[in-house]
N, C-alpha and C positions, 0 to 999 in steps of 0.2 A: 502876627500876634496870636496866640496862644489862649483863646476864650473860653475856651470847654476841656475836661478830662471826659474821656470815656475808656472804663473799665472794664475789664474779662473778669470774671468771679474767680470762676478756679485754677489754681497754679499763680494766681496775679494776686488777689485777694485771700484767697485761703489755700494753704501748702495739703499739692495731693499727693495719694499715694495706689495708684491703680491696682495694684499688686495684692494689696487689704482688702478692695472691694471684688476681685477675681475670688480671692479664694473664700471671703463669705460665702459667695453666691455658688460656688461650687460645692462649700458643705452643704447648702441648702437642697444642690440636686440638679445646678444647673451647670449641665458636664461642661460645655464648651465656652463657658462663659469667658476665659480666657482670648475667645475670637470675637466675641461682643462688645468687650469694655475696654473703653480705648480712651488716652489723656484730653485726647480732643474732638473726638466727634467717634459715636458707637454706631452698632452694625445689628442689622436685625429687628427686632422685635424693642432694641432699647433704642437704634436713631429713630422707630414713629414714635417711641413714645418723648423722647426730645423736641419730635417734628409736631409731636403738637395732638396726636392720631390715639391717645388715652386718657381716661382719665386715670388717678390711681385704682381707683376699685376695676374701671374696668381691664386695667394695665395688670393686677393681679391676677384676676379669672382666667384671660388672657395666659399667664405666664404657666400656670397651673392646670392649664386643659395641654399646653406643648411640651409639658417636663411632666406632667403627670405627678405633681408637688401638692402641698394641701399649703400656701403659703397664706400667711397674712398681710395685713397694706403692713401690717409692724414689721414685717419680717423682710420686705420687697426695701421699704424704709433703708433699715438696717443694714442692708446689701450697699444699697445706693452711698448712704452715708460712708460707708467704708473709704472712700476716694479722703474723707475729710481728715488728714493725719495732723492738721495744725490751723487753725487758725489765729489770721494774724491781726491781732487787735491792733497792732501799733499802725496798720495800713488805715483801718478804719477809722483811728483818732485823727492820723495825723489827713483825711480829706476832711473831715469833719469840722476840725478845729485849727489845723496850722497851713491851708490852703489861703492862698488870697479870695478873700470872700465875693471876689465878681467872677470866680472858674463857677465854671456851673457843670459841675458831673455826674455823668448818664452811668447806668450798668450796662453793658453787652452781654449774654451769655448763651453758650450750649449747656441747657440743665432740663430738668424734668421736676415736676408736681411733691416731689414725694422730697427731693433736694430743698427745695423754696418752702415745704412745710415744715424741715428742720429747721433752717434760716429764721423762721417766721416765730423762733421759742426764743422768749427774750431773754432764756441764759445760752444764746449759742454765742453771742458777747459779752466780754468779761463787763462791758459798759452798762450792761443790759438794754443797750437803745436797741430799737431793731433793725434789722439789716436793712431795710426799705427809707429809714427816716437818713440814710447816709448819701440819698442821690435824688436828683431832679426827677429823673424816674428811673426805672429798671425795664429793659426790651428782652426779654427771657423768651427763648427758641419756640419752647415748646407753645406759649402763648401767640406766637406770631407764625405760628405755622411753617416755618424754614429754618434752618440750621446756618452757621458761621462755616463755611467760606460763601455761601451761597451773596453774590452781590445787590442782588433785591433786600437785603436785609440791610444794611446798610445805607442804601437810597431810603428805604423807610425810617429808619433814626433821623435823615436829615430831616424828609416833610417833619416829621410827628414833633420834633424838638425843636424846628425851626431854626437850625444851626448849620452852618459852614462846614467843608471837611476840611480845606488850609487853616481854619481855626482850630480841629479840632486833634487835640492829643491822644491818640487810640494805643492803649496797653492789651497785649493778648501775647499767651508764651505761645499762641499756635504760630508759626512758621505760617503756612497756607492763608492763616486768618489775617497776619497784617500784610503780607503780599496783596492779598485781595483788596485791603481797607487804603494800601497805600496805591493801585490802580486808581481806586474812588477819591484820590487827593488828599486822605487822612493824612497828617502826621501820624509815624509808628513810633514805637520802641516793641522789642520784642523779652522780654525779662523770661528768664531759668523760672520752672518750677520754683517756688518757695523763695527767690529772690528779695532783697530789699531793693528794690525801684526809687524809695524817699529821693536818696540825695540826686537820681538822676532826674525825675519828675522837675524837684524843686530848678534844676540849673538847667531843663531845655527850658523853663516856665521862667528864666529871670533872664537865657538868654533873648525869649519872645515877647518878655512884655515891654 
């Protein structure tokens, strides 16, 4: 039976688009930025700052002593956000309000400080609730110090939430991520970029309960 949703933010929650945040950060001056930003887990200087190893002021100085860039947190921001080409409200209503009210759903993500401080503007939803009031809790890379496939992150959702992984329905479009989550006993589904998941959610959830 099927007691928990546990969600991936991006590509699951909100439709990205990698291509938009390369080439911001490349007008900004960061040449190779193309080999740094990646759908699901970055390289360099952006997986510590995922891993947990920045804050954003010091994520900027940082970026700006190795590009030799005069950047602001606004403009670091601004880069980051590019990934965001849609968000999908109707995903956020429909765990919000048309979930059987005893799924109890966790966030998963690979994200960074400067991502969760746009999340955290209560018009990044058309609902204006904010992204945090949509889940039991949110276990964000950066704050836990390890990145998704890593399986230590994983075992830690279970202590911290005190939940099952045969109970638990794990969404992420990374390939690697739910190979990994389905080693650890999770149920998977794995959804496209920008996908609608609803009606498959709703009918593994009505074949399990």
């Amino acid at each position: 039976m099927i007691k928990n949703l546990l969600l991936d933010l991006g590509g699951v929650m909100v439709t990205l688009d990698r291509n938009q945040a390369v080439a911001r950060f490349q007008k900004m001056g960061i040449h190779d930025a193309d080999k740094l930003l990646d759908p699901y887990k970055q390289a360099g200087l952006f997986l510590r700052l995922e891993s947990g190893d920045f804050t954003r002021e010091s994520f900027t100085e940082e970026l700006n002593k190795v590009y030799g860039t005069n950047l602001t947190i606004e403009d670091v921001e601004y880069g980051l956000t590019g990934y965001f080409v849609r968000v999908d409200d109707e995903k956020f209503d429909y765990i919000l309000h048309d979930l059987p009210k005893d799924i109890k759903v966790f966030c998963l993500s690979n994200t960074n400080p400067f991502a969760t401080h746009a999340m955290e503007d209560t018009c990044f939803l058309s609902s204006r609730i904010p992204v945090r009031m949509h889940f039991e809790e949110m276990f964000l890379s950066y704050e836990l110090g390890m990145c998704k496939p890593d399986p230590r992150i994983f075992r830690i959702i279970l202590e911290r939430a005190g939940i099952r992984a045969e109970e638990t329905l794990f969404l992420d479009d990374g390939a690697a991520n739910t190979l990994e989550a389905r080693r650890q006993g999770f149920v998977t589904y794995k959804p496209d970029n920008g996908e609608n998941w609803i009606p498959v959610v709703s009918r593994i959830i009505g074949k399990e309960a």
